[in-house]
Every structure is written in C-alpha cells, then in structure tokens.
VMD Tcl script that draws the C-alpha trace (Angstrom):
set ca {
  {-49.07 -0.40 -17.59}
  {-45.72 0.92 -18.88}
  {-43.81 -1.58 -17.25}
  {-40.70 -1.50 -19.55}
  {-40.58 2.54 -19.03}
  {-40.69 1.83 -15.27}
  {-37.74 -0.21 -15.74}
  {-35.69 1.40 -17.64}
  {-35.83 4.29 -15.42}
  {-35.48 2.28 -12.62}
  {-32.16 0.92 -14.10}
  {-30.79 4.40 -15.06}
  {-31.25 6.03 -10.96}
  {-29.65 1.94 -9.95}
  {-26.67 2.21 -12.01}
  {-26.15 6.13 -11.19}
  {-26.21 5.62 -7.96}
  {-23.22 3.78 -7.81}
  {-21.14 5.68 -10.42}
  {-19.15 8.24 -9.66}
  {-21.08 11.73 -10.80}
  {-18.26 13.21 -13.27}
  {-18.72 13.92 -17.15}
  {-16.74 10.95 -18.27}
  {-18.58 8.39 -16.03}
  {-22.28 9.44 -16.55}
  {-21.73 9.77 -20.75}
  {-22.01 5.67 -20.94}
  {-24.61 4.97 -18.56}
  {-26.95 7.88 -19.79}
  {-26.06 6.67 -23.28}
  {-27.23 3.16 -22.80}
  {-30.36 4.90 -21.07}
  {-31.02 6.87 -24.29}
  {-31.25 3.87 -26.54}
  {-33.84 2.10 -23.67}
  {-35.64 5.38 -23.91}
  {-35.96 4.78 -27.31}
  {-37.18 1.39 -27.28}
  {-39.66 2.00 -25.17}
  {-41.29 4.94 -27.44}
  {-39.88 7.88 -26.24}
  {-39.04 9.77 -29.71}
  {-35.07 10.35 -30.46}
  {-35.40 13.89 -29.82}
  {-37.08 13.54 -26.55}
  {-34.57 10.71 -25.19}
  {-32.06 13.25 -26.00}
  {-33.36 15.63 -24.53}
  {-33.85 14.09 -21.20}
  {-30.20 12.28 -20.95}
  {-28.71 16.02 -21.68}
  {-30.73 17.38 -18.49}
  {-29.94 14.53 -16.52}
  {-26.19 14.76 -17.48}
  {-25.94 18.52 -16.75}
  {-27.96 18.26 -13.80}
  {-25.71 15.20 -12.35}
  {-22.11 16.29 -13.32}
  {-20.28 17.42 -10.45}
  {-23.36 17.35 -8.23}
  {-21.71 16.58 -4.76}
  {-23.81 14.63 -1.99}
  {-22.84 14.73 1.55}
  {-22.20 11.84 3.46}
  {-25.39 11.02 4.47}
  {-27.60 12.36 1.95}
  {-29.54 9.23 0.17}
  {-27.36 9.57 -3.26}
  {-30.75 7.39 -4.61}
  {-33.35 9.78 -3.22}
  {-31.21 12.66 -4.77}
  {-30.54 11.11 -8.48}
  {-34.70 10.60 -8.34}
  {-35.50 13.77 -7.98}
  {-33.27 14.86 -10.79}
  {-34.90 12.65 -13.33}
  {-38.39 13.65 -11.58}
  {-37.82 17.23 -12.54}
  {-36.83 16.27 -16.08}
  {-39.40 13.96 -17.42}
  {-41.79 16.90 -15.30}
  {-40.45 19.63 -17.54}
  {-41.25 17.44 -20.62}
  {-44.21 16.72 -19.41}
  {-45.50 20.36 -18.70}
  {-46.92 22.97 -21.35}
  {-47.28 26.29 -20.94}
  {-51.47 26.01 -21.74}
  {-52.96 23.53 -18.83}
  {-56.41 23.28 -19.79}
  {-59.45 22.96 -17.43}
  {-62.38 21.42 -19.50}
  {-65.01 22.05 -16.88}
  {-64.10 25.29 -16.38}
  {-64.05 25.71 -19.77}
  {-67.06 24.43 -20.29}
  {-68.86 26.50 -17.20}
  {-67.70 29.87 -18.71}
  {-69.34 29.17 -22.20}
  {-72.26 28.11 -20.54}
  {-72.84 31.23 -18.34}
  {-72.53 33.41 -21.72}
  {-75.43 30.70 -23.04}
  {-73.42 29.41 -25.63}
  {-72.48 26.00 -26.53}
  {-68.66 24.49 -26.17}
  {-67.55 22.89 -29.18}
  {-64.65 20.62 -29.61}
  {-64.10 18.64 -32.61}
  {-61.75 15.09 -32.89}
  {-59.50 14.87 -34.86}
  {-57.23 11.18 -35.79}
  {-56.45 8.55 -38.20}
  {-58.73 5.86 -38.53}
  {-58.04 2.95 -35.37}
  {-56.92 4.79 -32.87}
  {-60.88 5.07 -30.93}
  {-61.37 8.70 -31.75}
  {-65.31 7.68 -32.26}
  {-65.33 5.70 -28.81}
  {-63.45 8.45 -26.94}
  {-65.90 10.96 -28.20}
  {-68.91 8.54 -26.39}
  {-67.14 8.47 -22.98}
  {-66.25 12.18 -23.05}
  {-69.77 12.69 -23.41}
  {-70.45 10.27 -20.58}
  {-67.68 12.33 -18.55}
  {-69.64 16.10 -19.44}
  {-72.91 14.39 -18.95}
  {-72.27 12.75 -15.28}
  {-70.86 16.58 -14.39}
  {-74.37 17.76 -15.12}
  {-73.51 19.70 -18.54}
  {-75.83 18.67 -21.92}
  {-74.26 17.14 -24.78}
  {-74.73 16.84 -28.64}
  {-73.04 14.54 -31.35}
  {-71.88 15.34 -34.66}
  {-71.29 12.68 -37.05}
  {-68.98 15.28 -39.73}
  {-67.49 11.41 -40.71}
  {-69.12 11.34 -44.28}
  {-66.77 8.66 -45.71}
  {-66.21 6.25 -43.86}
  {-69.10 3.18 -44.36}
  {-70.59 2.47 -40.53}
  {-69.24 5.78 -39.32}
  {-72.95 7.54 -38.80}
  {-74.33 3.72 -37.49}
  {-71.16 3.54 -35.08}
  {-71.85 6.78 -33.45}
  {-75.57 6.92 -33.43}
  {-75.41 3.63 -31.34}
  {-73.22 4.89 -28.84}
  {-75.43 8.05 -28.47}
  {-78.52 5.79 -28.05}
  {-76.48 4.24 -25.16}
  {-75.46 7.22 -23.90}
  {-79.31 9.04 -24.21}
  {-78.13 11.90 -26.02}
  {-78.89 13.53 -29.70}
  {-76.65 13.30 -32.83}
  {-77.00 15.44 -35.44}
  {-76.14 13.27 -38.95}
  {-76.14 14.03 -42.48}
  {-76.06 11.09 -45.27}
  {-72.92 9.68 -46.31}
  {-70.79 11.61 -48.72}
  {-72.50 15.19 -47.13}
  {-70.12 18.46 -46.53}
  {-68.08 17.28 -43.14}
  {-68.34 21.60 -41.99}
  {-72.18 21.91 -43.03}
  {-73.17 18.87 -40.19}
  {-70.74 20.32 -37.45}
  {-72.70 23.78 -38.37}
  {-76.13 22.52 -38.28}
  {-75.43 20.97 -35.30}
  {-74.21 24.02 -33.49}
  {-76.94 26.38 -34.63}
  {-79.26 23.00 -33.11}
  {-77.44 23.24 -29.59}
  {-77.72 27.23 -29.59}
  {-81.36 26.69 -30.90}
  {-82.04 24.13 -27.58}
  {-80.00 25.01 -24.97}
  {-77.22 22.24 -25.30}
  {-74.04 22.90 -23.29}
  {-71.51 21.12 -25.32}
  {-71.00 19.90 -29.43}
  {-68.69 16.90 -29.75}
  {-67.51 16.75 -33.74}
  {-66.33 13.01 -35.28}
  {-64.19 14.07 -38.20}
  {-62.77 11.23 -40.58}
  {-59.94 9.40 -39.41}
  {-57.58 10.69 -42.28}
  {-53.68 9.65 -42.32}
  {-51.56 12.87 -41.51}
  {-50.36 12.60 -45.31}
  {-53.24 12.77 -46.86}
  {-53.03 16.85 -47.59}
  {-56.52 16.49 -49.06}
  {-58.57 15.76 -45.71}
  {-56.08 17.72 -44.22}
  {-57.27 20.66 -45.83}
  {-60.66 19.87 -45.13}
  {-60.15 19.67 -41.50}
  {-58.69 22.86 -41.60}
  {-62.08 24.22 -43.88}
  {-64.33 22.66 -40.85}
  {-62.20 24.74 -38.10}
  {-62.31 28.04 -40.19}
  {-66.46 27.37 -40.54}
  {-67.53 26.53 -37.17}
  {-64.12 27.85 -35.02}
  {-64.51 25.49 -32.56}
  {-62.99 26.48 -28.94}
  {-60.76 22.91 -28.56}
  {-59.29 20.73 -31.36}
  {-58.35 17.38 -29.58}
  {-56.40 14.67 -31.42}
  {-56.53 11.26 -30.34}
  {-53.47 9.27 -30.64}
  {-53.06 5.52 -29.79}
  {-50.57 5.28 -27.28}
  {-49.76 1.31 -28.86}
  {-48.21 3.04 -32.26}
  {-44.99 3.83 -30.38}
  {-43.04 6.67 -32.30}
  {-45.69 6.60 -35.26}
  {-47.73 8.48 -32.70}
  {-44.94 11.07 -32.32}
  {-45.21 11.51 -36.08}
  {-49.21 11.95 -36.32}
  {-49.21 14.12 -33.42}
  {-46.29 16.19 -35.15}
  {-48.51 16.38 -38.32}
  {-51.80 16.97 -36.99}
  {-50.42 19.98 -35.17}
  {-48.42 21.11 -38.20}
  {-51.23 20.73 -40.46}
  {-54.31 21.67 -38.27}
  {-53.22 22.97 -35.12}
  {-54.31 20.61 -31.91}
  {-54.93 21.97 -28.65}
  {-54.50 18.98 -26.64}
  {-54.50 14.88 -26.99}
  {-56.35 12.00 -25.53}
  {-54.01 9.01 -25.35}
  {-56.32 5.91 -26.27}
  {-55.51 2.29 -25.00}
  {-52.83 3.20 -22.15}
  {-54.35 0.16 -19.95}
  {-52.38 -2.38 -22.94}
  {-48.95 0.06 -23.14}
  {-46.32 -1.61 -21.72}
  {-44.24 0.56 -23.01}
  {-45.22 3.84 -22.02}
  {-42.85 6.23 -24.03}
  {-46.01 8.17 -26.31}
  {-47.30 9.61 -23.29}
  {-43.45 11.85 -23.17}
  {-43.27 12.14 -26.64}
  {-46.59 13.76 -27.65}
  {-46.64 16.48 -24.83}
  {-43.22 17.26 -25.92}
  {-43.93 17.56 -29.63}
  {-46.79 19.17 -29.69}
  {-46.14 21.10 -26.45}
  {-49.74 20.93 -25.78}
  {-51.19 19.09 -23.13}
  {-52.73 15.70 -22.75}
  {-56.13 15.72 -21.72}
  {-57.62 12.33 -20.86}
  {-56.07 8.84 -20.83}
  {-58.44 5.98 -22.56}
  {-58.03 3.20 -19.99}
  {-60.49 0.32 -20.93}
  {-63.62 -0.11 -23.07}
  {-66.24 0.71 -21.10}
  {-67.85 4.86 -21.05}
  {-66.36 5.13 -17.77}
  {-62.51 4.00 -18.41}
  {-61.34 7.59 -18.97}
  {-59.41 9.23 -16.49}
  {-58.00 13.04 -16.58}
  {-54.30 13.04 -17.69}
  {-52.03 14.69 -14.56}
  {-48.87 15.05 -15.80}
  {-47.45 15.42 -11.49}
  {-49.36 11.82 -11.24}
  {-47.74 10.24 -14.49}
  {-44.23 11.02 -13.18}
  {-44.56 9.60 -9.92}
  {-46.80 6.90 -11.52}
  {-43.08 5.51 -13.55}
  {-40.79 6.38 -11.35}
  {-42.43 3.91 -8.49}
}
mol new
graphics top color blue
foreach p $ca { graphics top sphere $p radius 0.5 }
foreach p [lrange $ca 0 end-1] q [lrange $ca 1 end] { graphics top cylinder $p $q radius 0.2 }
display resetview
C-alpha cells in the first residue's frame, strides 16, 4: 500500500541529497515534490505546507564531513509529515471506553459518512474489535432511508452475536439512537454504535439532522469514515463533516487498495483530529489502530 507516496518521498530525500542545501537550489526540487505530493492525494494546502518546512528546515543546514547527508535529510521530512500527522487530542478508545463503564454507563459513538465509503461495515468490525476486548456492544440502525440499510446491519450483527436496536424505514434517525441507549443503560451494555445515513456533505438537510441526533443523544465520539480511494474528495468531506457536524476522529476505509496514500496526511491535517482505525480488508478482523509514529516510518521505508 501507498506505493506511489513511498516513492515520491523517496525521490525528494535522493535528489536532496545531492543538491547543494541553499534557498535557490532546494526551491526546484521541493517544487517538483509539491506537485508529486499532489498527485498522490495529499491536498494543495498540505503539500504546501510540508515543502515550506522542509525548505526552512534544509536551507543552510550544514553537515559535517562524515555525517550521512541521507540519514540527516530523512529525519527532516520524518519530523514534518510527523507534525502533520499529530493532533493535539490522541484518543484512547479503550480507555475511553473503561472509564464510562466504571461510572455504569454506556459509550456511545455514532458514524457518520457519505454513502460507499463502508461506514456500515466499519461499524461491524469495531464491534468485533470492543467485543474481543471483553466490553458489550449494541447496534443502532438510525439509517431510515436508505432501502437495505436495517437488513445490511442486522446481518452483520447476527454474525457478530450482538443486538440491534431498529426502527422501520422512514422512522426519526435521533428517536432509534435514543431508544437504543436507554436499552443499553436498561441491560448493562458497555458500548452503542449509531449507523447514520450516508448523506453527501452538501446536502444541508441531513446535515442538519445529524447535528439534531448529536444534540438528542450527545454522544461521547463522532467518527467519520472516509474512503481513503477518493483522493482529495476525501479532504473535502472530511472538511465538511467537521464544519458542519463536528468529528472527533476518522476511520480511513480501504487503505489495503491505496496506492496512493496521500488521504491519510490530508484528513489529520484538515480536520486536526486524529485518525482512529485503518480499514485494511473485508473481513471483521482487518482493522488495525491508526499510529501516526508507525505511518511515518511505514512511507518513508
């Protein structure tokens, strides 16, 4: 995965190396960088962003004789793509989780998404991931609209051997995330996982009811899930989604098929919130816990 990323940052640390590290050398090679930042997803802003921190960084910076000049121009553009990469809020679900369980009250985080990008399947194998660390779980279909929504997620809960709480098509989205609260407090459940509609980020409409089902049930996360295959439209959701209904952090769905790799950047940097999981497969168990240390090493290899 993100094989053109790699690349391109391979290429940047190859050609600095052997260019002299003044102003007026570094300006073309970080500009062609930019523009293969940019094809590879990384949003305009971002790319910028990052060549500007390399080039201050760089200019001037004198190596001895035998310092590795390679070694040295890595660990500049390690420390940049790390300081996109970080958010002030790192969140610890389990933890998380724990402390709303010792008070005896249930954690609820609702999905949020546009339609395709596997917010229902995500929801399934973060269940799977709370249920193999020992915590209850409970579903809550507040997808009213779309047709198969309710069938889609009742089948991965029979999978899974858990409860979902449904309504019929067409019901209030807030009044089945609140019933199925009050139905976790009422048996001891640990956790409420909330489908919403996959809405587009334009549509103010749903937007607004997203924003009704967060002010009825205040849930303790909002996650959006973004496909990390939409490239720079995923910027733009993120940006909206956040805008519109305020996102705590993201699952990236479908990294295992991104060769490109530049949404992973772009969303922390956007929304400055974190990334929580990364959807690797299709299978409950292809989720793995975003670390943003682990991602940096992971394309600079």
């Amino acid at each position: 995965m993100f094989e053109r990323l790699k690349s391109g940052l391979k290429g940047l640390v190859n050609k600095v190396t052997t260019t002299e590290l003044k102003a007026e050398n570094l300006r073309p090679v970080l500009s062609e960088f930019k523009i293969s930042l940019v094809e590879n997803d990384v949003a305009f802003p971002v790319s910028e962003k990052i060549c500007d921190e390399m080039g201050k960084l760089l200019d001037g910076l004198q190596v001895k004789r035998l310092e590795d000049r390679r070694k040295i121009v890595e660990e500049k553009l390690r420390e940049v793509l790390l300081e996109i990469m970080r958010t002030n809020n790192r969140i610890n679900l389990l933890e998380a989780v724990e402390e709303k369980r010792k008070k005896g009250e249930p954690f609820v985080i609702v999905f949020v998404g546009i339609n395709g990008t596997g917010k229902t399947t995500t929801i399934a194998k973060v269940a799977r991931f709370l249920s193999n660390k020992g915590y209850s779980v409970v579903l809550a279909c507040s997808d009213t609209y779309r047709a198969g929504s309710i069938e889609q997620l009742e089948e991965h809960a029979k999978r899974l051997s858990i409860r979902m709480i449904k309504h019929k098509y067409g019901s209030d989205p807030a009044a089945v995330a609140y019933d199925t609260i009050n139905h976790a407090k009422a048996h001891g459940i640990n956790v409420v996982l909330i489908d919403t509609a996959g809405r587009m980020q334009t549509n103010k409409n749903l937007m607004n009811e997203l924003a009704k089902i967060k002010r009825v049930i205040n849930p303790d996360l909002t996650i959006l899930t973004v496909d990390s295959l939409t490239g720079n439209d995923a910027v733009m959701q993120a940006e909206e989604f956040h805008k519109s209904v305020g996102v705590d952090a993201t699952i990236l769905t479908k990294v295992d098929a991104d060769i490109k790799g530049g949404s992973a950047l772009s969303v922390t940097y956007v929304t400055k919130k974190p990334i929580l999981f990364i959807g690797t497969g299709q299978k409950y168990d292809d989720l793995e816990e975003f670390n943003p240390e682990k991602f940096v090493q992971m394309i600079l290899k």
